[in-house]
N, C-alpha and C positions, 0 to 999 in steps of 0.2 A: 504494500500500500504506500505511494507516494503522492504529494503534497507538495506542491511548492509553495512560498510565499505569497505569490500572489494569490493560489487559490485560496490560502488561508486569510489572507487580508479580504478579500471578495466576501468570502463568507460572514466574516466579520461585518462587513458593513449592509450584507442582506440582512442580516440577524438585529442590528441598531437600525435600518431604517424600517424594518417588515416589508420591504418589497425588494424584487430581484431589480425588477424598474432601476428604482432609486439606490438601491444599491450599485448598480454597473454604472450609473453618471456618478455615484461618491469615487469608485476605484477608474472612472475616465476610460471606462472602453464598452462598448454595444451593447444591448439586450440579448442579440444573440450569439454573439461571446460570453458573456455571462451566464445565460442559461446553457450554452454546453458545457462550459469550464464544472456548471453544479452538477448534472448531469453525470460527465466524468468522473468526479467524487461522490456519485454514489452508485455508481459502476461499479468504481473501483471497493469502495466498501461493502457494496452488497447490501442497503436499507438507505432507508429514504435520510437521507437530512431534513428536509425541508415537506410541511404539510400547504399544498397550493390551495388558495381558495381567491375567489371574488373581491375580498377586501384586503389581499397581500400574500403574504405568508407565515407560517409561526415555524418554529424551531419544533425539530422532533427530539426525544431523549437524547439518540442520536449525536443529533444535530448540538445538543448542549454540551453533550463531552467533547465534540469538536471543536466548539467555541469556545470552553473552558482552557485548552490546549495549544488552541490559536490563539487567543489572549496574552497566555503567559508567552506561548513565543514570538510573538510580535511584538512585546515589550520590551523583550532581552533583546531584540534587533532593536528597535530605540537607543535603548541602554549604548549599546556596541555601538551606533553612527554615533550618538553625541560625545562618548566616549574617543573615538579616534577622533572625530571632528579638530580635537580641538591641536591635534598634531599635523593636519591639512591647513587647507586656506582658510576655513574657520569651520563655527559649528552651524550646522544646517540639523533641521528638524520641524518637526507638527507638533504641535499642541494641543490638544483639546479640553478649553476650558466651557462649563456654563456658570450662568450666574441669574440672577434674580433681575428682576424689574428695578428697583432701588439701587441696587452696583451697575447695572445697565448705565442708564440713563443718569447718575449723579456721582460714582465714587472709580470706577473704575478705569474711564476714558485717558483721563489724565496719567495715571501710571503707567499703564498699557501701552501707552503709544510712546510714553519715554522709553520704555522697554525694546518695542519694536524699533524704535531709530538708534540703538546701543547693541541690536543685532538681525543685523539687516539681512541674513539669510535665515532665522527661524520666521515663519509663519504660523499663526495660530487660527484655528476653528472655533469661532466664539458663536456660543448662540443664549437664549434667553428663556430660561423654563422657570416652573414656580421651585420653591426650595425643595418640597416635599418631594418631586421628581428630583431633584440635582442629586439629593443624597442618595436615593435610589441608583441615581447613575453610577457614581461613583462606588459605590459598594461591589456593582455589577463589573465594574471595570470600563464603562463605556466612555470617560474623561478621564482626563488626567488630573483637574483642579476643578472643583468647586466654589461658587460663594452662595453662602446662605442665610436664613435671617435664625439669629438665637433662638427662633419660637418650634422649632424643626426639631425631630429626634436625630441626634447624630450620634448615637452610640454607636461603639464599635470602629470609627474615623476618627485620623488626628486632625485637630481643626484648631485653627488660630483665629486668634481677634486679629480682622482688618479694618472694618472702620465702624465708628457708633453712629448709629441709623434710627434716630429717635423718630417719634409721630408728631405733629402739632396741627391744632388747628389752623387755618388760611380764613380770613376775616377780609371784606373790602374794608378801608381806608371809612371811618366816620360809623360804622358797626360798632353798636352798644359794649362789644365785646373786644374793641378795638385796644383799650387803653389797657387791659387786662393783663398780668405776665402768665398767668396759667388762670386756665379754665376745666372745671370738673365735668367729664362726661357726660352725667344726670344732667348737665343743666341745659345740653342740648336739644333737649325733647321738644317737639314743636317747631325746630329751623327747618328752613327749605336746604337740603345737601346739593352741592353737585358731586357724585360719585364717579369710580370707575367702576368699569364694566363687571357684571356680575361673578364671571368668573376669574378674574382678578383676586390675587390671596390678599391683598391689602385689605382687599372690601370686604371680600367672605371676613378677614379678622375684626372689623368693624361691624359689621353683620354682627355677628357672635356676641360682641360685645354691649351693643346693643339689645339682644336677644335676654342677655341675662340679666339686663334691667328692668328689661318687662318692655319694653320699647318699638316700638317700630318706626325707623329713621323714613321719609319723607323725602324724595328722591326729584328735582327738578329735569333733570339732564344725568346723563352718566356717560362718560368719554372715556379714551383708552389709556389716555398720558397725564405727565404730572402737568406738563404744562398748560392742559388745557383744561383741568381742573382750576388751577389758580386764575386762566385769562377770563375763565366763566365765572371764578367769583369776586375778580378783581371787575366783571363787570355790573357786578350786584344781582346775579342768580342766585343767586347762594352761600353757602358755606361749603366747607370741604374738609378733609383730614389728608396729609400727601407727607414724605420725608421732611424733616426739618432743613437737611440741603435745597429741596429743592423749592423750599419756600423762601430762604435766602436768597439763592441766585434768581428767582425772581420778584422779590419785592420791589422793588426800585422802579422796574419796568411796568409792572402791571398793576399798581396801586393797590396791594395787600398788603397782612400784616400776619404775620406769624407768630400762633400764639401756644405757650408748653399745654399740655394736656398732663392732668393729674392725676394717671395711673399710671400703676408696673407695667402695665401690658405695650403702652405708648413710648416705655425706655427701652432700646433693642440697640443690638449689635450685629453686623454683619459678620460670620464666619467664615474664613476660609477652609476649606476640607478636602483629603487627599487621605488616599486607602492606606496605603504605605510611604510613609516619605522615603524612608531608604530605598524602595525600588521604584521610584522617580526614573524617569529618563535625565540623562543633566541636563540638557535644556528647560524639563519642565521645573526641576529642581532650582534651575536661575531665575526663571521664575516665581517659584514660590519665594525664594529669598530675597529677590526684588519688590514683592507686591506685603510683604511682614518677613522687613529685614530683623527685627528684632525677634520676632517669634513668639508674642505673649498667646499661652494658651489659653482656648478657648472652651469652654463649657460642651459635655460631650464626651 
């Protein structure tokens, strides 16, 4: 029974994306190169890998000790480029990080891309899931780095404090609630919200929150971004609850005002999280040590 890399990495990204589709544009070669290449490997094994159906594919038992085995050896080939890399012209590598809605769009841009002009042949795969997936990722082995919100179970992941990602309310300019430094949850019963979108974990945790006050929050609009939460209530639709970053970087512009909220639940921190840090690829390694050079641990 032989394997080579590539069919093991193919497999790999049929398996993360559930379709052979989308798996053959992640590994850059045809549908029907990729469907013989699967084919072949299960010739060659004699049982199915892959169960085909209408809405993709799943993984057969199979198919899971293969991707258990691909995994770890597609790692240790990581390991080995970035490791010799750095005795060549430089180090060259992929990264796959996810991260949250909040590292997204207010804490993560700025590090990242100093990163990326301090090593201009590693490339990273950044995309954007709720936390409760990211940890899942990472356990499974499907990223190499994480970031996550403290409200997540990360048991079993070593995870570090990256940045504090508090909640606050967003107030127009001349709101009763304007002059205020903190304001208590309960007293919002009765504002008109602009929220984001329902499935949004910000909102679900707002939800929640609300729920266990007896509450039922009151929704004018609900959009997908922070900023358009604050331009809707810096136009006087509403109130909002959005990251305390992202009510700074836009006060000034959009005539709000950012106000603390006085619960635990609205003090958070973002987490960075990785399976094993020793067996990092170096590149991804330079990374973590770039984005929590100091490394304060984090809860988990």
């Amino acid at each position: 029974m032989r394997f080579d890399l590539t069919d093991l990495q193919l497999f790999a990204h049929i398996a993360e994306t559930g379709s052979i589709t989308a798996g053959a544009a992640r590994s850059h070669m045809t549908l029907a190169s990729a469907s013989q290449r699967v084919r072949g490997m299960e010739e060659r094994l004699g049982a199915p890998l892959l169960l085909r159906g209408r809405q993709g594919v799943q993984v057969t038992e199979a198919g899971r000790t293969l991707l258990h085995h691909a995994r770890l050896v597609l790692q240790q080939m990581e390991r080995l480029r970035g490791e010799l890399g750095d005795y060549g012209a430089g180090l060259h590598g992929h990264i796959r990080l996810l991260c949250n809605t909040s590292a997204m769009a207010e804490h993560l841009p700025a590090p990242l891309a100093a990163f990326l002009r301090q090593h201009p042949q590693l490339s990273i795969d950044l995309d954007e899931q709720p936390s409760a997936q990211i940890v899942e990722a990472v356990r499974d082995g499907l990223c190499d780095i994480g970031i996550v919100s403290d409200a997540v179970d990360a048991a079993g992941l070593r995870s570090f404090v990256f940045r504090r990602d508090d909640l606050v309310l967003v107030v127009p300019r001349g709101h009763a609630f304007a002059r205020r430094r903190r304001v208590a949850f309960d007293e919002l019963a009765g504002q008109s919200f602009v929220g984001l979108a329902a499935d949004s974990p910000l909102q679900a945790l707002v939800t929640q929150q609300a729920r266990r006050l007896g509450q039922r929050l009151v929704y004018r609009v609900r959009v997908r971004h922070f900023e358009a939460v604050c331009s809707m209530v810096g136009q006087g639709i509403g109130i909002g609850i959005v990251p305390q970053a992202a009510a700074q970087r836009l006060a000034a512009s959009l005539s709000i005002v950012g106000i603390g909220l006085a619960e635990p639940w609205a003090e958070r921190q973002l987490l960075l999280c990785v399976r094993d840090e020793g067996r990092l690829p170096m590149y991804a390694q330079r990374l973590l040590d770039h984005l929590v050079p100091t490394k304060p641990e984090g809860p988990g």
